[in-house]
C-alpha positions as CSV (number, residue, x, y, z in Angstrom):
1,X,-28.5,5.3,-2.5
2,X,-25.0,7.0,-3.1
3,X,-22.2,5.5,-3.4
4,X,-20.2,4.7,-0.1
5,X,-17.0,5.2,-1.5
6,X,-17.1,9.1,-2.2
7,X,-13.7,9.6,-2.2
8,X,-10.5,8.1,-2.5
9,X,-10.2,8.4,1.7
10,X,-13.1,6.6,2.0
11,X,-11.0,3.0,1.0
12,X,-8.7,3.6,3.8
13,X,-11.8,2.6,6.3
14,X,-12.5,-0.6,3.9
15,X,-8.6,-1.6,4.1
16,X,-9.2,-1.2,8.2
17,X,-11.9,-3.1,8.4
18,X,-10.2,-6.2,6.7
19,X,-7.1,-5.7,9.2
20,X,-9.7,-6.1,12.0
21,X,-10.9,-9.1,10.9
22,X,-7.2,-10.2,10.3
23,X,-7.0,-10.2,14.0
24,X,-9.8,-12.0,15.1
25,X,-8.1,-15.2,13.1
26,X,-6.0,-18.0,15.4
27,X,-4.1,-17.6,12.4
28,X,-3.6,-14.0,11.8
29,X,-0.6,-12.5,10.5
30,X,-0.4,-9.5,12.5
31,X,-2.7,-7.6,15.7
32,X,-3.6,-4.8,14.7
33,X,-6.1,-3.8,18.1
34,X,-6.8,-0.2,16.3
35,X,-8.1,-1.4,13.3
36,X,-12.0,-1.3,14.3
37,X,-11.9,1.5,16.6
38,X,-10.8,3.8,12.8
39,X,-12.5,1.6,10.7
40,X,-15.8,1.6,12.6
41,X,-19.1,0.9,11.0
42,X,-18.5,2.6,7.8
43,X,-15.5,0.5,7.1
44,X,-18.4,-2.2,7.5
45,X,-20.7,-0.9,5.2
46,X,-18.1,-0.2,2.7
47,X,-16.8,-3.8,3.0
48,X,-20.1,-5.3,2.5
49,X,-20.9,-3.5,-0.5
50,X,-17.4,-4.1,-2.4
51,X,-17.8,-7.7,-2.0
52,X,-16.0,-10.6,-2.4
53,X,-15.0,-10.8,1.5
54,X,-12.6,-13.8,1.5
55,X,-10.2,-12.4,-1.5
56,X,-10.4,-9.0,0.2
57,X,-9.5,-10.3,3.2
58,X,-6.6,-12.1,1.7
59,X,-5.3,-9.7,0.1
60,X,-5.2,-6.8,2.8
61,X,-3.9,-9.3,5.1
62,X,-1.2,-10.1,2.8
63,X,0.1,-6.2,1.7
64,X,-0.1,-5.5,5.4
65,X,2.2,-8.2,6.4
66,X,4.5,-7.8,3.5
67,X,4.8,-3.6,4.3
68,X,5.2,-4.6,7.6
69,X,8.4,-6.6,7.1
70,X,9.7,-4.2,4.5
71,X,8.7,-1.5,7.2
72,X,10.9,-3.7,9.7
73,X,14.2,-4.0,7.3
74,X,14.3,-0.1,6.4
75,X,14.6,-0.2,10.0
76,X,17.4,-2.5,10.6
77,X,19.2,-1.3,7.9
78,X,19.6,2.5,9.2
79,X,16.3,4.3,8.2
80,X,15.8,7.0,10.9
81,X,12.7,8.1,9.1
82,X,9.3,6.9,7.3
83,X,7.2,9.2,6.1
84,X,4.3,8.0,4.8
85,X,2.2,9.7,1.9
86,X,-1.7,9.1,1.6
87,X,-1.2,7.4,5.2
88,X,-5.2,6.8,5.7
89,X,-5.8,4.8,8.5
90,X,-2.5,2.9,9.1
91,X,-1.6,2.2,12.3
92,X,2.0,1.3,12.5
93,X,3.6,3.5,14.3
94,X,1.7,1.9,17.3
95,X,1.8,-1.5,16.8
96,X,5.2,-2.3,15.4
97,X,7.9,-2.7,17.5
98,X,9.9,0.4,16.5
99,X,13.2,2.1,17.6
100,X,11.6,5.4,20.0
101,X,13.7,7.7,18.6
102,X,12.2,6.2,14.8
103,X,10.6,9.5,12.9
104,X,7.3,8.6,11.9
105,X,5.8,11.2,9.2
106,X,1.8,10.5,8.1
107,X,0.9,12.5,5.2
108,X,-3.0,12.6,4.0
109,X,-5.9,15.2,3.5
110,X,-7.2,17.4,6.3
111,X,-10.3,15.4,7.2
112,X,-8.4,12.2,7.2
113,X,-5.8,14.1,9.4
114,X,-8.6,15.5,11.5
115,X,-10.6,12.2,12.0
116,X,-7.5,10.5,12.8
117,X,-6.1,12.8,15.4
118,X,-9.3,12.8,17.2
119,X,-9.7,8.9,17.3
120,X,-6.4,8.2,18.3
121,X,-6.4,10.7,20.6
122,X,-5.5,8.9,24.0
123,X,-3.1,6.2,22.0
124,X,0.3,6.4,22.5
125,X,2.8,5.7,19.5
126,X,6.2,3.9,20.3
127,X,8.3,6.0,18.2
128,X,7.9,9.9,17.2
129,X,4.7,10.6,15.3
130,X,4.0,13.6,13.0
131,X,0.8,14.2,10.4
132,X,0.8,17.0,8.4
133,X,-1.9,18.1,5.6
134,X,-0.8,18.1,2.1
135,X,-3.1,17.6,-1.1
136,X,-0.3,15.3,-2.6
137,X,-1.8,16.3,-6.1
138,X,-0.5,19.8,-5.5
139,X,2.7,19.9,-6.8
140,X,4.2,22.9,-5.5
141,X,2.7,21.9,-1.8
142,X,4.4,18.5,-2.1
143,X,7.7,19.3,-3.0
144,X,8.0,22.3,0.0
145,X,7.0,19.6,2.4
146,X,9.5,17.2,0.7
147,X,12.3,19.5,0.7
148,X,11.9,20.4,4.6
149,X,11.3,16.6,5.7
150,X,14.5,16.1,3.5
151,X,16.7,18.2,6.2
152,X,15.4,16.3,9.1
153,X,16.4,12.7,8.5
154,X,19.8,10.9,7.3
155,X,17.9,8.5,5.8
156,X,14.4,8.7,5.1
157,X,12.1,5.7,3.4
158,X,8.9,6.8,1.7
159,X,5.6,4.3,1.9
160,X,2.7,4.9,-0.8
161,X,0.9,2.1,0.6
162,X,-2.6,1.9,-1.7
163,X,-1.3,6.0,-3.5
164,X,0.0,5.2,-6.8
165,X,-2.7,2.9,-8.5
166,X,-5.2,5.6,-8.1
167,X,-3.3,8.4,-9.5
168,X,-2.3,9.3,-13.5
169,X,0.7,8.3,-15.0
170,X,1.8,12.0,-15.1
171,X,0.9,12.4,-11.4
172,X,3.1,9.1,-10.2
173,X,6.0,10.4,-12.4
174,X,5.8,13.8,-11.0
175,X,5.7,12.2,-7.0
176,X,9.2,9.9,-8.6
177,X,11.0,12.8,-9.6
178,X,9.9,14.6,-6.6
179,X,11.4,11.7,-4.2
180,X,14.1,11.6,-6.6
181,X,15.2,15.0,-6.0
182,X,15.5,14.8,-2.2
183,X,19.0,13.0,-1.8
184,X,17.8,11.9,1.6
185,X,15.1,9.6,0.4
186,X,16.7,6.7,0.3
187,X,14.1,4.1,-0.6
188,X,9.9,4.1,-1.7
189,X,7.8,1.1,-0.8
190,X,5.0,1.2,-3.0
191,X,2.1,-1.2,-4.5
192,X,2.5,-3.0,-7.9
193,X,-0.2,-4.2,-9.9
194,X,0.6,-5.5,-13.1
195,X,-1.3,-6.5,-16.4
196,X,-2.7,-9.8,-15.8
197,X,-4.3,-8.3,-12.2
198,X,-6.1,-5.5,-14.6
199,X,-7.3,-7.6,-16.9
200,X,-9.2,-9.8,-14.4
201,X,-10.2,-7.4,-12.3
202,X,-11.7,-5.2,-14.8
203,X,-14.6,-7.9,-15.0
204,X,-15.4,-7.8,-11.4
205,X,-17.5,-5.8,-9.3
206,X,-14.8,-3.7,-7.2
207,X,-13.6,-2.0,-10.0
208,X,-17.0,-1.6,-11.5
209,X,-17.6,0.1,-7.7
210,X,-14.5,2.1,-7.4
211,X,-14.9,3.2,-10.7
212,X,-17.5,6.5,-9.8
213,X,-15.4,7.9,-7.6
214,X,-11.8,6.5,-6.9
215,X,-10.8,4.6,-10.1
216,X,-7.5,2.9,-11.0
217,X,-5.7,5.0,-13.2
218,X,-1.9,4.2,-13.2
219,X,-1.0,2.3,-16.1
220,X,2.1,2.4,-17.6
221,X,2.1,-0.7,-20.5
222,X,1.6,-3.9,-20.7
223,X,5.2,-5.3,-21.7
224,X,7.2,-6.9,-19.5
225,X,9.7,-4.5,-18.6
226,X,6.9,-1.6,-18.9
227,X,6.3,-1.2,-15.3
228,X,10.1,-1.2,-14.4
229,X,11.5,1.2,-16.9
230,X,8.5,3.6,-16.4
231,X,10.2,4.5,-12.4
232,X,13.7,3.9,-13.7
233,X,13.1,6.8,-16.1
234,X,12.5,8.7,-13.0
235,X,15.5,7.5,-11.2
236,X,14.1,4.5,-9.0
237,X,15.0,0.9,-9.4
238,X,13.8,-2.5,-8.3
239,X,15.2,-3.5,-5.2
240,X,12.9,-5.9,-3.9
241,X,9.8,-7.4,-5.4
242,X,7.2,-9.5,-3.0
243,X,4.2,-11.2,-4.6
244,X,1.4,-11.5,-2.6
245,X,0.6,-14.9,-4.3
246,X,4.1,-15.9,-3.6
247,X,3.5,-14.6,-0.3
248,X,0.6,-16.6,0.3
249,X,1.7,-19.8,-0.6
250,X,5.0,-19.9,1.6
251,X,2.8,-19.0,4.2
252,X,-0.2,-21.2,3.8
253,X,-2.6,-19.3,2.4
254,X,-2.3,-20.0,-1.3
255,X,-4.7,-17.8,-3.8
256,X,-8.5,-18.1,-2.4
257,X,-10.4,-19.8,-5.5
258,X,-13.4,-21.8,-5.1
259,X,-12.5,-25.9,-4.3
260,X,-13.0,-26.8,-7.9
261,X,-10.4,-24.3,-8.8
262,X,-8.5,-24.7,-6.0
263,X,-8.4,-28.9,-6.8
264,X,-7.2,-28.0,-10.5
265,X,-4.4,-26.0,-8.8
266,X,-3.0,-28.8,-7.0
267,X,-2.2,-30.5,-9.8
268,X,-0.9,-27.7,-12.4
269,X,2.4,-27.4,-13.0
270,X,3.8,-24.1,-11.3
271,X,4.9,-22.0,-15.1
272,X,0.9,-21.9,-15.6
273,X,0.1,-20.5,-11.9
274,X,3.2,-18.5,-11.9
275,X,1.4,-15.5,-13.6
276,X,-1.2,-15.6,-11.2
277,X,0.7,-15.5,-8.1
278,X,2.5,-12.7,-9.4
279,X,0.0,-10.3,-10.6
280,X,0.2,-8.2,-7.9
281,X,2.6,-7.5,-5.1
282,X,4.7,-4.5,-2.7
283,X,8.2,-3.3,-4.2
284,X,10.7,-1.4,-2.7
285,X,12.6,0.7,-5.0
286,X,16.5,2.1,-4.4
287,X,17.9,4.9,-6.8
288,X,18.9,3.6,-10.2
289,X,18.4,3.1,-13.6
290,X,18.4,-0.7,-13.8
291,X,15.5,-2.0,-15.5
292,X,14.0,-5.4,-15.3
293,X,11.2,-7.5,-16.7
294,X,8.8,-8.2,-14.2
């Protein structure tokens, strides 16, 4: 039986799935009533056959609300612009409460733009949707469609929600510099996953899945000022860091871990589960130089 993950497109239906189910919680951190319609039943299948459901589940949960409220402060703070690169299946642009006159820019291959198109068809977006094909790998491709988006916002902030951890370390410092060189762009909200978060996950069976066909491949050291200095080479500073273990526990939903584990957490001190809770996360980066250990 092949592989349901094919591509690197194909996760973009897993990560719908989960926000589906997010939805269906008396809990849940965020609607998101598209969700099944894109994810559909391959999202399903591909779900199932990754595995561990409940930290899945966490964990999209989690990076969706964090980009959301990032999402919601580029906003507030002037961004007339968000172009999104590798969008997938995100569904933002019609289920956050945005500004109509917002600019909205999805970015993704042609069958992902094509599939999308279609099932959204009859939606309506509440602020001014675009999506336009570009293989982001294409260098020249990329910067042409950076340098026009550049001339038609004030202030643009890039998302690369789920992009950079399956791209090289030459490829995510060619898509800084690129950024870097629009003076428009004003900020990039993009994934971090540090050492400790490769370490473990390396012996589980995700990777071990992903592995065939859409690998993790950005890894820029493991020192603690490694991660940091590798974007502020490239002009592109912390701003903003948000753990989703941090995350989880203000909101109630502390790391999932079976109840012996979660038991022995109660009672360690918080220097040993610090590590933990911080092993992955969403940044938002501002031009600099500033580096910072992390």
């Amino acid at each position: 039986m092949p592989e349901p993950v094919q591509h690197v497109s194909d996760t973009a239906f897993w990560v719908a799935w989960h926000r589906a189910q997010e939805g269906k919680r008396p809990d849940a951190l965020f609607l998101d009533p598209l969700a099944e319609k894109l994810a559909g039943e391959r999202g399903r299948k591909i779900a199932s056959h990754m595995g561990i459901p409940r930290a899945m589940a966490w964990s999209m949960a989690l990076r969706t609300h964090i980009i959301d409220g990032l999402i919601r402060d580029a906003v507030k703070d002037g961004a007339d612009m968000i172009l999104n690169l590798g969008a997938g299946l995100d569904t933002r642009p019609y289920r956050l409460d945005l500004p109509p006159e917002l600019q909205w820019v999805e970015v993704d291959f042609a069958p992902m733009i094509a599939y999308k198109d279609e099932a959204l068809a009859d939606e309506k977006p509440v602020c001014r949707l675009r999506r336009l094909v570009c293989d982001l790998g294409d260098g020249v491709a990329r910067r042409d469609m950076l340098a026009a988006l550049n001339t038609q916002g004030r202030r643009v902030v890039v998302l690369t929600e789920g992009v950079v951890p399956y791209l090289s370390n030459d490829q995510v410092a060619g898509l800084a510099r690129d950024l870097a060189a629009q003076p428009h762009i004003a900020a990039w909200l993009s994934d971090y996953f540090g050492p400790l978060f490769h370490t473990l996950s390396a012996r589980g069976k995700v990777m071990q899945r992903l592995a065939a066909n859409a690998p993790f491949r950005f890894d820029p050291g493991d020192g603690p000022e490694d991660w940091s200095r590798f974007f502020a080479d490239k002009g592109w500073q912390i701003d903003e860091m948000v753990y989703l273990g941090e995350e989880g526990r203000r909101l109630g939903r502390d790391l999932p871990a079976h109840p012996l584990i979660r038991l022995m957490m109660r009672f360690a001190p918080e220097t040993r589960l610090r590590p933990y809770r911080r092993m992955n996360g969403f940044v938002r980066f501002t031009r600099g130089d500033r580096v910072r250990a992390i």
